[in-house]
PARO-89447 format. One line per field, with one value per residue: residue in three letters; chain; residue number from 0; y, z, x of N, C-alpha, C in turn. Coordinates in steps of 0.02 Angstrom, whole numbers. Layout:
BEGIN
type = [ALA_...] $
mol = [A_...] $
seq = [NUM_...] $
n.c2 = [Y_...] $
n.c3 = [Z_...] $
n.c1 = [X_...] $
ca.c2 = [Y_...] $
ca.c3 = [Z_...] $
ca.c1 = [X_...] $
c.c2 = [Y_...] $
c.c3 = [Z_...] $
c.c1 = [X_...] $
END
This chain:
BEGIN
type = [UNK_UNK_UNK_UNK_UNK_UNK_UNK_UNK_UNK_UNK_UNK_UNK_UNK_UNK_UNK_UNK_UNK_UNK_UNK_UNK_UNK_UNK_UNK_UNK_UNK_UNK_UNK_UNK_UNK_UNK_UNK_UNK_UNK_UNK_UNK_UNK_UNK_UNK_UNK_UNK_UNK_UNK_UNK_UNK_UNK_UNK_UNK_UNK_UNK_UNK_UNK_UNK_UNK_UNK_UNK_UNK_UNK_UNK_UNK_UNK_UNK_UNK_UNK_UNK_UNK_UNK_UNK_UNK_UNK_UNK_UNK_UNK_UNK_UNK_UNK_UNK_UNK_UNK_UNK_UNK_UNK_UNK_UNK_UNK_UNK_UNK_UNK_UNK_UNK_UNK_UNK_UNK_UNK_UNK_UNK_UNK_UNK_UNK_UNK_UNK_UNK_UNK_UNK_UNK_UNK_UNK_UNK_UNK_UNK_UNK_UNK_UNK_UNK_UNK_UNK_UNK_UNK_UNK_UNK_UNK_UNK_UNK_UNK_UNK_UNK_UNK_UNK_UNK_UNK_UNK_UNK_UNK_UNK_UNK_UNK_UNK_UNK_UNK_UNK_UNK_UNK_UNK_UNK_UNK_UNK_UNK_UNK_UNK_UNK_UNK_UNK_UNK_UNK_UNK_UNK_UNK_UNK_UNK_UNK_UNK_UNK_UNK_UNK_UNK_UNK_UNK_UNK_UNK_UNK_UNK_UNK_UNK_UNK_UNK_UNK_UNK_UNK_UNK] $
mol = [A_A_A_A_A_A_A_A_A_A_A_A_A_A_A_A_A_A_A_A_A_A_A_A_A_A_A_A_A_A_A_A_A_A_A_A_A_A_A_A_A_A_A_A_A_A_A_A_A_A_A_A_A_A_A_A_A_A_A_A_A_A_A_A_A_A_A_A_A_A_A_A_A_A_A_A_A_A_A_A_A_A_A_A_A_A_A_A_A_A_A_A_A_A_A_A_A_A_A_A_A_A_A_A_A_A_A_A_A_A_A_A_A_A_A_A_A_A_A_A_A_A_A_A_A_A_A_A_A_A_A_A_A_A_A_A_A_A_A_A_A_A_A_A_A_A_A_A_A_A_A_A_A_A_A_A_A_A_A_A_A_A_A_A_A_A_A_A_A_A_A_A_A_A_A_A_A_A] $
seq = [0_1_2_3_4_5_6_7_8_9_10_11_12_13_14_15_16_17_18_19_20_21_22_23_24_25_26_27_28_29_30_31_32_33_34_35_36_37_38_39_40_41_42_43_44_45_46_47_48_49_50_51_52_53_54_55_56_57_58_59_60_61_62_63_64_65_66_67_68_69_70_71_72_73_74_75_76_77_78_79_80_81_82_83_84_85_86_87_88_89_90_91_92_93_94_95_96_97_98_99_100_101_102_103_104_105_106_107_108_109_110_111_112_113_114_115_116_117_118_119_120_121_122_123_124_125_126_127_128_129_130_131_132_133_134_135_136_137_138_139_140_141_142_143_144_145_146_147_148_149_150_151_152_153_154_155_156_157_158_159_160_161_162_163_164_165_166_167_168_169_170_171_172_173_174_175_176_177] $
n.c2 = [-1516_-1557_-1669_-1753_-1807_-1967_-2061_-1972_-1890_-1766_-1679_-1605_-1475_-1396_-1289_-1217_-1062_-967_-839_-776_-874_-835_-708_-706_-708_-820_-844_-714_-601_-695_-798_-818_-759_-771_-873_-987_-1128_-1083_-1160_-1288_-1233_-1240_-1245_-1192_-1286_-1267_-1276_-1239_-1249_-1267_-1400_-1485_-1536_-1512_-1400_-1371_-1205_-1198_-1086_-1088_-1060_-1034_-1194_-1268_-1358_-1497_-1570_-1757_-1879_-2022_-2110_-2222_-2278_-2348_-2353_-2305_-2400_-2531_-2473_-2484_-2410_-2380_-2296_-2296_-2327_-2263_-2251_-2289_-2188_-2164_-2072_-2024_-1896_-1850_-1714_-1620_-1478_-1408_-1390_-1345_-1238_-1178_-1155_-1057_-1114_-1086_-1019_-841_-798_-875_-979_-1069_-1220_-1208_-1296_-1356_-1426_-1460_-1423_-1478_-1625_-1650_-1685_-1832_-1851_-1889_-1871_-1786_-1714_-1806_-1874_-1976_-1992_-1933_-1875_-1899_-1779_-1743_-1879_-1825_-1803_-1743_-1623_-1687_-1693_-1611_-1643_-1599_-1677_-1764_-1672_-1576_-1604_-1585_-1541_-1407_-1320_-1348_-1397_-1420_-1549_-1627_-1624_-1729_-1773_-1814_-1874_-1891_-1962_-1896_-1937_-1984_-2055_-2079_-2151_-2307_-2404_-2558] $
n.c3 = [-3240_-3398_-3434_-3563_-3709_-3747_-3750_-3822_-3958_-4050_-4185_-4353_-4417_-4603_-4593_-4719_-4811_-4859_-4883_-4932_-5039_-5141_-5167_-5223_-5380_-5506_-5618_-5669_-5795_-5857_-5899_-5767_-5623_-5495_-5355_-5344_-5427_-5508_-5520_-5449_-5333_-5259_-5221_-5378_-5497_-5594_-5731_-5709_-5786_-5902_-5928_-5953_-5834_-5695_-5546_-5378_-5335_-5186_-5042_-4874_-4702_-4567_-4517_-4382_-4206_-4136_-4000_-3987_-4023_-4123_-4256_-4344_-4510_-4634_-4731_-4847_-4937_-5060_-5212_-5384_-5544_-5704_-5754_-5668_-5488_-5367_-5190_-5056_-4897_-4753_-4605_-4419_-4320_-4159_-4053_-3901_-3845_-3774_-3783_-3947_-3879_-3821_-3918_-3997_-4104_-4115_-4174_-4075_-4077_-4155_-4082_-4172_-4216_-4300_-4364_-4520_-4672_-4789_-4746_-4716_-4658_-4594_-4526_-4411_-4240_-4098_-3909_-3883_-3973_-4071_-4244_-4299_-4426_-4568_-4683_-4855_-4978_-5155_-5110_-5003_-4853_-4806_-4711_-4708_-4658_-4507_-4327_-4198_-4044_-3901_-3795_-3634_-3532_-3370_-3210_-3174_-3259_-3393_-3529_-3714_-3769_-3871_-4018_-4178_-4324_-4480_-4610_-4761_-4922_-5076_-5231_-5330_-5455_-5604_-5661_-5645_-5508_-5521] $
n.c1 = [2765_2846_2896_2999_3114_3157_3305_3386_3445_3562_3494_3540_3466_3414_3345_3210_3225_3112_3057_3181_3182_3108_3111_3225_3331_3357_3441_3452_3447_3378_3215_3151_3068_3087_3151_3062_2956_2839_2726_2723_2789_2891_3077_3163_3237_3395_3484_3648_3778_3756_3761_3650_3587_3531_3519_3485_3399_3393_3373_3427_3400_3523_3596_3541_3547_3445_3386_3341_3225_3268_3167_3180_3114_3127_3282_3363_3334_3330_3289_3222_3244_3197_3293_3378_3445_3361_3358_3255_3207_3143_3093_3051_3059_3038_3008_3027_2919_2987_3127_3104_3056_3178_3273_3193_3144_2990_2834_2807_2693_2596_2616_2639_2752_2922_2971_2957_2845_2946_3075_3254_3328_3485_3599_3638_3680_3737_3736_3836_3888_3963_3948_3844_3759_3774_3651_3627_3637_3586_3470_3389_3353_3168_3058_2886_2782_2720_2658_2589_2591_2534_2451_2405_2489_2546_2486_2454_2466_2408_2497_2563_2682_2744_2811_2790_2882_2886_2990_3034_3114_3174_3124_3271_3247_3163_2994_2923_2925_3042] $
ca.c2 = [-1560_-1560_-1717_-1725_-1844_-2023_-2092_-1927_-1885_-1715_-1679_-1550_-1465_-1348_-1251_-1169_-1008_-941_-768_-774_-917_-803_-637_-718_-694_-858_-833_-658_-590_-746_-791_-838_-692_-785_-950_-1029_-1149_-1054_-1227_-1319_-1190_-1275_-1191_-1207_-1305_-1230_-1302_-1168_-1263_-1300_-1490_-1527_-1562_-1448_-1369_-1319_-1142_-1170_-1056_-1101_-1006_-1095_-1252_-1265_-1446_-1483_-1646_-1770_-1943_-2067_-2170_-2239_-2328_-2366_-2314_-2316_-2472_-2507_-2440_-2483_-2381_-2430_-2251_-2319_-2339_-2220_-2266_-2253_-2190_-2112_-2060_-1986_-1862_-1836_-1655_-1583_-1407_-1355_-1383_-1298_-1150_-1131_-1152_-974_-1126_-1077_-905_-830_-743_-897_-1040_-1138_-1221_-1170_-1335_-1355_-1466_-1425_-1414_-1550_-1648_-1636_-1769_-1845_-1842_-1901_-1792_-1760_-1695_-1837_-1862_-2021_-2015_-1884_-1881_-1867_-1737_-1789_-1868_-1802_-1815_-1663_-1631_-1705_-1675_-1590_-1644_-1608_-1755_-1751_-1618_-1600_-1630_-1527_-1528_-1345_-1268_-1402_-1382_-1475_-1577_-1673_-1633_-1768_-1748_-1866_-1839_-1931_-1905_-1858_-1986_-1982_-2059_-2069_-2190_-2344_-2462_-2617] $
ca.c3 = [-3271_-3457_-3492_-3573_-3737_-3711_-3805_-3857_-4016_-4087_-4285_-4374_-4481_-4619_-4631_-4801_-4805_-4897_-4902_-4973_-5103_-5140_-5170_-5273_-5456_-5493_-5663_-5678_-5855_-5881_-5899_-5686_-5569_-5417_-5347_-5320_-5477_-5504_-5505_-5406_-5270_-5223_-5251_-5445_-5510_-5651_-5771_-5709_-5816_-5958_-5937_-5936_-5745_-5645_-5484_-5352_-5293_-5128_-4979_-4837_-4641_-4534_-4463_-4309_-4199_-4117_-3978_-4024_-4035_-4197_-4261_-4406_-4542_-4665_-4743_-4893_-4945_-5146_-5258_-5429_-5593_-5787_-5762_-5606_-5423_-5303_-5131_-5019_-4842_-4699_-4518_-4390_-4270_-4098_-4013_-3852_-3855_-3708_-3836_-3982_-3887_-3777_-3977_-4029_-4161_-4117_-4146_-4023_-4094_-4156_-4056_-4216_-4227_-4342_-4425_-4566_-4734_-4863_-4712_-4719_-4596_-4626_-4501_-4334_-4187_-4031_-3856_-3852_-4028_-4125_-4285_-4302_-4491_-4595_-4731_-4939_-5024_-5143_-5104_-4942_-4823_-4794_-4688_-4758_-4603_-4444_-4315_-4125_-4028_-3826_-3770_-3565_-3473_-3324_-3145_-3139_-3318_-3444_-3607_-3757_-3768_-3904_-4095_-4216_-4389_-4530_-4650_-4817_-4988_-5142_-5281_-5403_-5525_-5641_-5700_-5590_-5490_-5559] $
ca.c1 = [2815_2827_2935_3088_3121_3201_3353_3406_3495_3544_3485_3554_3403_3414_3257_3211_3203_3056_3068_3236_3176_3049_3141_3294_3294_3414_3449_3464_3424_3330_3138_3127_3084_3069_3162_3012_2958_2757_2666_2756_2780_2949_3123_3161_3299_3407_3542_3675_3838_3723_3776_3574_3615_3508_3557_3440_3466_3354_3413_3399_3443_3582_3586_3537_3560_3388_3381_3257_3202_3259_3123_3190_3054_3154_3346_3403_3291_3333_3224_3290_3189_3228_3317_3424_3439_3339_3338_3204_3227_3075_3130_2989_3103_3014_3036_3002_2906_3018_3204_3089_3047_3215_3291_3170_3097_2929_2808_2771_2624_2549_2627_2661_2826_2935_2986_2905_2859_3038_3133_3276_3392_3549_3639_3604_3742_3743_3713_3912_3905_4001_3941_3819_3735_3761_3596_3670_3598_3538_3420_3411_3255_3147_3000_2826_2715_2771_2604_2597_2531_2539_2421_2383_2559_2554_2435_2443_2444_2417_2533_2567_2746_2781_2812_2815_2930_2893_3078_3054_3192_3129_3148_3287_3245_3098_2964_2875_2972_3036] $
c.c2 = [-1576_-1641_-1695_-1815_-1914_-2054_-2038_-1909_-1803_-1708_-1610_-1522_-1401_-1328_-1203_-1122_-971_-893_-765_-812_-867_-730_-648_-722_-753_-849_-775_-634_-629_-743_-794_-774_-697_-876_-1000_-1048_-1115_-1098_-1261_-1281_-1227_-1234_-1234_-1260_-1295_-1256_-1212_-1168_-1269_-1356_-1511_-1543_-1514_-1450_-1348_-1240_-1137_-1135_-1081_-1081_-1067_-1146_-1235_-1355_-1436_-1567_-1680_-1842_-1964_-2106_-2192_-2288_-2355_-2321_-2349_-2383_-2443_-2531_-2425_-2452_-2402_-2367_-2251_-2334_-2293_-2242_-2234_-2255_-2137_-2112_-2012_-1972_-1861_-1771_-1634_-1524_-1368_-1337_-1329_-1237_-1115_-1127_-1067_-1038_-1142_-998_-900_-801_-815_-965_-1090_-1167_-1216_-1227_-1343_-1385_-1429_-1428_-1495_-1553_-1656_-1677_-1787_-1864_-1868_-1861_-1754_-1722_-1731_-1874_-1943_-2074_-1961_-1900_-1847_-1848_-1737_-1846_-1828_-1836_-1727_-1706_-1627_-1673_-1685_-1592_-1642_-1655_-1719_-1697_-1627_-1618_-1575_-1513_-1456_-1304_-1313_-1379_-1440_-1494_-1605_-1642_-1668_-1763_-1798_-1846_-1905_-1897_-1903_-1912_-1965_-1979_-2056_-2122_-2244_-2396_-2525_-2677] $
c.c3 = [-3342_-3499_-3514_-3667_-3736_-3774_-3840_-3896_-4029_-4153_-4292_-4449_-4500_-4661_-4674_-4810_-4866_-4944_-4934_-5050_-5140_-5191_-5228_-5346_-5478_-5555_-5705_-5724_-5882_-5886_-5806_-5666_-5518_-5400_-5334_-5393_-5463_-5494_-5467_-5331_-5214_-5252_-5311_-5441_-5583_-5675_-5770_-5760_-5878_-5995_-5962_-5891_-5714_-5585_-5448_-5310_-5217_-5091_-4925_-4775_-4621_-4516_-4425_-4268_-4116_-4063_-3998_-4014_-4089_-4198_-4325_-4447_-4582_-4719_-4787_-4941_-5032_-5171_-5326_-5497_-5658_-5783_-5685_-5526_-5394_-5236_-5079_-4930_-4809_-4631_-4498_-4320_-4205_-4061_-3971_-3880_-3837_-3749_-3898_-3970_-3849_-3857_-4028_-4102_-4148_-4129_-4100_-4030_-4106_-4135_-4099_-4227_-4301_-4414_-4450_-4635_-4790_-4810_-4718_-4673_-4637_-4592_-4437_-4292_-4118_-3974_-3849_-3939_-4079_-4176_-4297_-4388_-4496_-4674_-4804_-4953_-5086_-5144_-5060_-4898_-4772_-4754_-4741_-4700_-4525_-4391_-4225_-4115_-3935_-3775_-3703_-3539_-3445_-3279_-3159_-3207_-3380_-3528_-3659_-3754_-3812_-3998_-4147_-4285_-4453_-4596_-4717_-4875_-5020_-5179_-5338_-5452_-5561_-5646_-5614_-5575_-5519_-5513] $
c.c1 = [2792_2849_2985_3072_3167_3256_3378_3457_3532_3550_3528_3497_3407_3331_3257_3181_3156_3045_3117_3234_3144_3064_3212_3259_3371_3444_3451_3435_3357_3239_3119_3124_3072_3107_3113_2977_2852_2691_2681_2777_2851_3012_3163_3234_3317_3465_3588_3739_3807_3762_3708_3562_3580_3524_3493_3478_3407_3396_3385_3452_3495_3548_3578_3506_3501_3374_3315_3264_3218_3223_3121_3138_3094_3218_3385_3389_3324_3250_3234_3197_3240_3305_3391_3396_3401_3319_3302_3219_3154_3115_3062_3060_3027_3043_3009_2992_2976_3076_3180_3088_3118_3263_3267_3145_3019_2889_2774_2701_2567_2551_2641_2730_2846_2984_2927_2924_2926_3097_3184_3330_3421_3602_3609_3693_3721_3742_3783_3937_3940_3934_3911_3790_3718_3713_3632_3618_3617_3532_3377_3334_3229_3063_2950_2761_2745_2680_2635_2551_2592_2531_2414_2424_2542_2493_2411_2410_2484_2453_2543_2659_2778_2771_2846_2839_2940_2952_3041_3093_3131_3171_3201_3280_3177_3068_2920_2922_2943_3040] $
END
């Protein structure tokens, strides 16, 4: 017996595809030859209207809606900079192995699951699929640190059960809160 998660939600999480960031040339002609910014190692963002407004061009595979635990820290808290508002929001998801692996989001080669830091939620729903809190992008909230915890369930052939999902946004705006 592996367990099962309690209070169950379902997320909808779009995980960011790598290889594809990786391989895109976003600006064509331009100086970039890879969506991925070279120091930053995150996917670039590019003024595509030349407003001064940059755009990210991350890719990222389908959705896919994953049951789970909400453990909300804090949402949407204000967070005001000389440069405006940015609100601060954290969420720690809770996931059974057993939903990850009957989902195919695990490898099989090296047992690691397959969420991972960049990945971002995208809403949370209820077990009947209606539509609970959908997350604005931006800011959005993306995985920071994806940690298994709850090793040893099981008399016969002890497994691990639980993977925890720390989600924080990414700041708007600029400078040091006021």
């Amino acid at each position: 017996m592996r367990g099962r998660v309690i209070f169950a939600f379902l997320i909808e999480l779009c995980r960011l595809d790598t290889r594809a960031n990786a391989l895109t040339d976003p600006d064509g002609p331009g100086p970039l030859g890879s969506g991925y910014d070279p120091d930053f190692k995150e996917p670039v963002t590019i003024d595509l209207a030349g407003d001064g407004v940059g755009t990210s061009v991350r890719l990222e595979y389908p959705p896919v809606q994953i049951p789970c635990q909400v453990e909300p820290a804090v949402f949407e808290a204000l967070r005001e900079f000389p440069s405006g508002n940015a609100p601060r929001s954290a969420v720690t998801l809770v996931f059974h192995f057993k939903d990850l692996e009957r989902l195919g989001l695990v490898d099989l080669a090296t047992g690691d699951a397959l969420v991972r830091p960049g990945d971002r939620l995208n809403a949370i729903f209820d077990r009947t699929g209606v539509l609970v809190q959908a997350i604005r992008t931006p800011p959005g909230l993306y995985v920071t640190e994806a940690r298994i915890a709850g090793f040893g369930l099981g008399l016969v052939r002890p497994r691990r059960n639980l993977l925890l999902v720390s989600f924080s946004d990414r700041a708007l705006g600029a400078g040091r809160e006021v």
